[in-house]
Structure formats: structure tokens, C-alpha cells
DRENTISE-203910 format. One record per residue (C-alpha): residue in one letter; residue number from 1; x, y, z. Coordinates in nm, 2 decimals. Example, Ala and Ser with C-alpha at 12.3 -4.5 7.8 and 13.67 -1.06 7.14 Angstrom:
@res: A; n: 1; c1: 1.23; c2: -0.45; c3: 0.78 .
@res: S; n: 2; c1: 1.37; c2: -0.11; c3: 0.71 .
// end
This chain:
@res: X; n: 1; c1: 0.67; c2: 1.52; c3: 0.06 .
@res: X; n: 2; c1: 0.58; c2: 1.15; c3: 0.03 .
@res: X; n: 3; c1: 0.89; c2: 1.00; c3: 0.14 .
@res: X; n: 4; c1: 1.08; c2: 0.94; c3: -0.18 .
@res: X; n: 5; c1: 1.16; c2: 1.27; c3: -0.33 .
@res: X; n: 6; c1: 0.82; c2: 1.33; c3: -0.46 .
@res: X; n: 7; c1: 0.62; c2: 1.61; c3: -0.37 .
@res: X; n: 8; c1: 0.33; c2: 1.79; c3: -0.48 .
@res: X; n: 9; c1: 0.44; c2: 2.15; c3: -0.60 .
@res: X; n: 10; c1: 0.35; c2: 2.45; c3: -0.42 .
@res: X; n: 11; c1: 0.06; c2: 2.63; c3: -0.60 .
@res: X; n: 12; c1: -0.07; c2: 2.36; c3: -0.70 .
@res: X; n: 13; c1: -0.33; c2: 2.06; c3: -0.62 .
@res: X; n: 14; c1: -0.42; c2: 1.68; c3: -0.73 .
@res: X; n: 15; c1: -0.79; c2: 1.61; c3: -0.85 .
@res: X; n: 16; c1: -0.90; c2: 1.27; c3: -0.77 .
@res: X; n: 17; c1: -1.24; c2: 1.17; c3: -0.88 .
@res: X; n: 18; c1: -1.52; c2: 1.02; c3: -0.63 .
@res: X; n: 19; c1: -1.78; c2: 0.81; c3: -0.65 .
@res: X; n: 20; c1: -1.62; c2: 0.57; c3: -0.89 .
@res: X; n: 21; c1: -1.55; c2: 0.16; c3: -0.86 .
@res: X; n: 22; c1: -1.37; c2: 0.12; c3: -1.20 .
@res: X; n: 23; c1: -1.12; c2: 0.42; c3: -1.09 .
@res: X; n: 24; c1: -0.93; c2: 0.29; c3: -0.83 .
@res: X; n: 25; c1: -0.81; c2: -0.10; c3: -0.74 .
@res: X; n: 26; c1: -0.59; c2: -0.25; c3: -0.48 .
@res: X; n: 27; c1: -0.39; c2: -0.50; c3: -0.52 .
@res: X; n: 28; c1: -0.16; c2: -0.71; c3: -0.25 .
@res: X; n: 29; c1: 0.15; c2: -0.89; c3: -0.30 .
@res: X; n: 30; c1: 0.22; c2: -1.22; c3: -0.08 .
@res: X; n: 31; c1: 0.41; c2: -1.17; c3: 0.22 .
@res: X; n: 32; c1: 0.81; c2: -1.27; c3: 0.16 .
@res: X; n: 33; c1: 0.74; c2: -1.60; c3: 0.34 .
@res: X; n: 34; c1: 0.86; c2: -1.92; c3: 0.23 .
@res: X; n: 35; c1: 0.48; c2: -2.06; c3: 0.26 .
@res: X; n: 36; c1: 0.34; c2: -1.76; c3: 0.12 .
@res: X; n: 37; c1: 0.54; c2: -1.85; c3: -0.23 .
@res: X; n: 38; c1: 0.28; c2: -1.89; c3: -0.50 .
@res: X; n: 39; c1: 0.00; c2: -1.84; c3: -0.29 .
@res: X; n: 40; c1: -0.31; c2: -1.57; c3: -0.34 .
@res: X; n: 41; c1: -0.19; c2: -1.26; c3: -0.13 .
@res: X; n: 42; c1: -0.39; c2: -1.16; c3: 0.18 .
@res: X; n: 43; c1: -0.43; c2: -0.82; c3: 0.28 .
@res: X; n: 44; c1: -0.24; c2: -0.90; c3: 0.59 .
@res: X; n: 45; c1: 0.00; c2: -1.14; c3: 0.74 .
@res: X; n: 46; c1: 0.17; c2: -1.18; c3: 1.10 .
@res: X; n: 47; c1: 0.35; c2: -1.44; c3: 1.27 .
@res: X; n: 48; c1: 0.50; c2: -1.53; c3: 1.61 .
@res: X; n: 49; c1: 0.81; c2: -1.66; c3: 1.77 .
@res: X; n: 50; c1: 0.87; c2: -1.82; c3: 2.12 .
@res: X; n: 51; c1: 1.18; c2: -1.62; c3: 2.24 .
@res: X; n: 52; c1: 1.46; c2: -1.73; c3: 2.39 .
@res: X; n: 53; c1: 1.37; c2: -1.92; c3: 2.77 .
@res: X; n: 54; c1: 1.01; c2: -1.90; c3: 2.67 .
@res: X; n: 55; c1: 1.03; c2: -1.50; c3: 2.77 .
@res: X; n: 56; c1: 0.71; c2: -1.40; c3: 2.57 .
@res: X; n: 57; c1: 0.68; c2: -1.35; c3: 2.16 .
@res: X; n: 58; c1: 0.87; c2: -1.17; c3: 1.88 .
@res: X; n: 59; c1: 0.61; c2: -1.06; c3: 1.67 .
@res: X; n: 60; c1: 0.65; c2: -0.94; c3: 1.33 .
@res: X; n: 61; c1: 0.35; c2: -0.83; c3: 1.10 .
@res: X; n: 62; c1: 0.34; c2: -0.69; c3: 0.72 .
@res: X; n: 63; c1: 0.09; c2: -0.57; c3: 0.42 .
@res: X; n: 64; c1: 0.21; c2: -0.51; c3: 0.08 .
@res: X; n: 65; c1: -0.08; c2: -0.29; c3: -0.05 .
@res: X; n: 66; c1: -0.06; c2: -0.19; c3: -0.43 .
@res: X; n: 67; c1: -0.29; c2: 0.08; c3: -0.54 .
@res: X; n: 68; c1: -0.37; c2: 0.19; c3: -0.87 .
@res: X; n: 69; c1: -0.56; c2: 0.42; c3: -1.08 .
@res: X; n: 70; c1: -0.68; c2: 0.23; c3: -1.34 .
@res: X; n: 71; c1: -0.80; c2: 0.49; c3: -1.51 .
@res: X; n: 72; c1: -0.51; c2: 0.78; c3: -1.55 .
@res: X; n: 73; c1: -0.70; c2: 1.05; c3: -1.75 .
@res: X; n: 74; c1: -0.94; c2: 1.11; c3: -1.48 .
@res: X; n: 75; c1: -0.68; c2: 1.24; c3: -1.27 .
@res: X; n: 76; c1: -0.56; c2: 1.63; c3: -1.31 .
@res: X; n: 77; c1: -0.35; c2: 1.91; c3: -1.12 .
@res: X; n: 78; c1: -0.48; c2: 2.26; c3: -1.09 .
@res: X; n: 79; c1: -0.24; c2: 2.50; c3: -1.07 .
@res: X; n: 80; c1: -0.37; c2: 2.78; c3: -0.74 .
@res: X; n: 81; c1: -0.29; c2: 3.12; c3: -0.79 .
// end
């Protein structure tokens, strides 16, 4: 189960191909900054705030990854018996 309702099926498998650099890209979205607005995305972003009576840091970090398989017909499911 990946976490939204979609699972592979039992009996069966996914085929990814390796070896390939034109299969597979990532992408990354900006993080939902106001200074990140129109700005090339970086793969990661964190920032810090003083808490209250200078107590130490609230932290807060974030990637927004976008994979793809740019090339769809490469990838097949077997069914096991």
C-alpha cells in the first residue's frame, strides 16, 4: 500500500528498467514560501525561527520531489503464479 489507496496486487509485480538516463527524471517544485514565488526550485529548503524568550529554534524543513517516467511503455507488471 503506498499510502493513498493504491497498491500493487497480490500475484503480481512492477518491472522497472535499469541502466537508463532518458527513463526516469525528477523534478522539484519551490517550496510554498513567499520568497520562493517564481524562483527555480531547489531540492531542499529549511528555515528557522527564534522562539518565544530566545528559548532555542522552531525549525521547519520541506522537499517537493516530482518523479516521472518519461518513458511509460518501458514499464510492465508480471502477473506470479
Amino acid at each position: 500500500d503506498f499510502g493513498n489507496g493504491m497498491k500493487i496486487a497480490d500475484g503480481e509485480a512492477i518491472l522497472l528498467p535499469a541502466g537508463s538516463r532518458t527513463t526516469f527524471a525528477e523534478f522539484f517544485a519551490p517550496a510554498n514560501y513567499n520568497e520562493t514565488v517564481n524562483t527555480m526550485a531547489q531540492p531542499y529548503y529549511a528555515k528557522r525561527v527564534a522562539m518565544k524568550f530566545d528559548k532555542g529554534w522552531d525549525l521547519e524543513a520541506q522537499s517537493n520531489p516530482l518523479p516521472l517516467v518519461l518513458r511509460p511503455e518501458l514499464v510492465a507488471t508480471i502477473k506470479v503464479a
